[in-house]
C-alpha positions as CSV (number, residue, x, y, z in Angstrom):
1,X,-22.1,-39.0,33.5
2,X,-21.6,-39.8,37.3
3,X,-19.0,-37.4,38.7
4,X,-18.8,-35.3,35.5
5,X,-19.5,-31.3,35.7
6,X,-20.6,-29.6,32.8
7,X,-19.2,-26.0,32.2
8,X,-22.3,-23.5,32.2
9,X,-20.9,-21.0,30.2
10,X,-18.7,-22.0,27.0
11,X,-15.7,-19.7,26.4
12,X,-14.7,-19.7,23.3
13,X,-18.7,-18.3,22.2
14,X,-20.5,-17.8,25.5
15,X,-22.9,-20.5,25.1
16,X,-24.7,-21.2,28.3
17,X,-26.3,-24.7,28.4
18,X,-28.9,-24.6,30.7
19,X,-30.3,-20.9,30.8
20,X,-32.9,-19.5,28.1
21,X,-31.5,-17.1,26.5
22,X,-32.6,-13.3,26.4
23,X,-29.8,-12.4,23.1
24,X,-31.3,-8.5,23.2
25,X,-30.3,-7.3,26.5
26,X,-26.6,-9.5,25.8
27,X,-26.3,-7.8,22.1
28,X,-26.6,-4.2,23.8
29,X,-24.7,-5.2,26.2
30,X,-21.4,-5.7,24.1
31,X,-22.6,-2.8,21.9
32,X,-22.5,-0.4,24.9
33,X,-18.2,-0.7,24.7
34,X,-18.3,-0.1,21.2
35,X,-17.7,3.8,20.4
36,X,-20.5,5.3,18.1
37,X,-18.5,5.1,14.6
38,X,-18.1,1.2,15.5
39,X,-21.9,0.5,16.6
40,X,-23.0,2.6,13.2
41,X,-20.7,0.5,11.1
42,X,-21.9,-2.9,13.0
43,X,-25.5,-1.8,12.6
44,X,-25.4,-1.3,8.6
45,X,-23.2,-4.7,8.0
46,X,-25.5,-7.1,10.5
47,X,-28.7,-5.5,8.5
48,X,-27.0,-6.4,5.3
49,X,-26.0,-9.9,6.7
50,X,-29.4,-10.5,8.3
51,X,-31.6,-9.5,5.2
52,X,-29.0,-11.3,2.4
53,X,-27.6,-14.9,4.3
54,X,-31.3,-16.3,5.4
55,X,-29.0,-18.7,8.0
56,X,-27.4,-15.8,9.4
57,X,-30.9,-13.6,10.5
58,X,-30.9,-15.5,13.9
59,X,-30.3,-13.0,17.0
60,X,-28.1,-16.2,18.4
61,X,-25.9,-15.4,15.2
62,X,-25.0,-12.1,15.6
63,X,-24.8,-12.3,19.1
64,X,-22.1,-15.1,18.6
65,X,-20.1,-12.7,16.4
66,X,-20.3,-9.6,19.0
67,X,-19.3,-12.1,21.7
68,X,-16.1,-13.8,19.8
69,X,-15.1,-9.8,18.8
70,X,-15.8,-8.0,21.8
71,X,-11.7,-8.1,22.5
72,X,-11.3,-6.7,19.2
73,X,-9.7,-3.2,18.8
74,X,-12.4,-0.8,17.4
75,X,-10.1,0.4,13.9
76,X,-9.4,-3.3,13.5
77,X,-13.2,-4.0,13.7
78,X,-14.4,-0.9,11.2
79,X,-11.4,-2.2,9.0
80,X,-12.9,-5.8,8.9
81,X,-16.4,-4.9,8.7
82,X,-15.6,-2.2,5.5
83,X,-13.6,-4.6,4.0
84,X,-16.5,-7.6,3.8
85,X,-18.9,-4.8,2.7
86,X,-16.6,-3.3,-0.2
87,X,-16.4,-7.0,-0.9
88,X,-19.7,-7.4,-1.3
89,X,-19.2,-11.0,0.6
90,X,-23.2,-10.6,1.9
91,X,-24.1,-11.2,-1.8
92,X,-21.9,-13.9,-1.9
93,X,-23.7,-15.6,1.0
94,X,-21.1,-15.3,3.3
95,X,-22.3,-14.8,6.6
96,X,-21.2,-13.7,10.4
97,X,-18.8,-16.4,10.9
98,X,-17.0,-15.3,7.4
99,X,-16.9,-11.7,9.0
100,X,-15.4,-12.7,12.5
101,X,-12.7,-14.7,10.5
102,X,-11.6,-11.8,8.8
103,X,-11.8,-9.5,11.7
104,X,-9.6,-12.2,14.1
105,X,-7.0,-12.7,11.6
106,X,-6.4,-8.8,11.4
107,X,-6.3,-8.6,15.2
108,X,-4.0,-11.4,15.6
109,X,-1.8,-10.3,12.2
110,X,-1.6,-6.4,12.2
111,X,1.4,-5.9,14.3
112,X,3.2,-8.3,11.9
113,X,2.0,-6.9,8.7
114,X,2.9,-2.7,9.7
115,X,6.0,-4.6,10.2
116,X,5.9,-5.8,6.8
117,X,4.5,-2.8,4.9
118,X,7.3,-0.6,6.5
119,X,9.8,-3.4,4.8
120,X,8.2,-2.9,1.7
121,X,7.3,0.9,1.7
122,X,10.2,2.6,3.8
123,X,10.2,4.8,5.9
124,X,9.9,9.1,5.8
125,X,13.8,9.9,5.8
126,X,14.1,12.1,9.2
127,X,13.3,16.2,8.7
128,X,16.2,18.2,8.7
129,X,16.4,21.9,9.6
130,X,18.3,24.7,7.5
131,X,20.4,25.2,10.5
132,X,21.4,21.6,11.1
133,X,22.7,21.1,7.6
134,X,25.1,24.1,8.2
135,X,26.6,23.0,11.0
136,X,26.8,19.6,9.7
137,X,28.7,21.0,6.8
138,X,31.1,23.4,8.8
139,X,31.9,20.2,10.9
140,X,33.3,18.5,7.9
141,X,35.5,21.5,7.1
């Protein structure tokens, strides 16, 4: 252990090894850059969480989950957080970490999968006035 420094604070979850821990004033903190829509959607999932996964009704937990999302785009988040509701996944026993999974692989796949559903839909062919298909059809001519 001679010569060997410890990181304080972990950076993958924001651990911090030797400070007690006040989660509260951290939650709100991390709530604060939320918009309202996102903080009213994160309050009615972590209540269903907390009250249905008995593992998952620590403060520590939730806080965990704010910390590894707080880089998360707020559609991407409201999209995640309906999706595990509609899913019922809280019944299933399926906790924060369950949540944060779906919510990061969203984040990192969404540009990739508009990509996808624009190969598989289409697109909207261009709007084309009155006007412009009369000339088009005179330059023919």
């Amino acid at each position: 252990m001679k010569g060997e420094s410890r990181p304080f604070e972990c950076p993958k979850c924001g651990f911090n090894y030797f400070k007690k821990h006040n989660y509260m004033s951290k939650i709100n903190e991390l709530l604060k850059t939320r918009n309202k829509s996102s903080r009213a959607h994160l309050k009615i999932v972590a209540n269903a969480i907390k009250s249905h996964v008995p593992s998952d009704a620590q403060r520590d937990k939730y806080y965990f989950f704010l910390y590894n999302t707080k880089d998360v785009d707020d559609n991407v988040l409201i999209w995640g957080l309906d999706t595990y509701f509609k899913g019922n996944h809280h019944l299933k026993g399926k906790g924060f970490a369950y949540l944060k999974s779906i919510i990061l692989s969203r984040d990192k796949n969404n540009e990739r999968i508009s990509k996808n559903e624009r190969k598989m839909i289409g697109c909207s062919p261009p709007i084309m006035n009155e006007e412009n298909n009369n000339e088009k059809g005179k330059n023919k001519n």
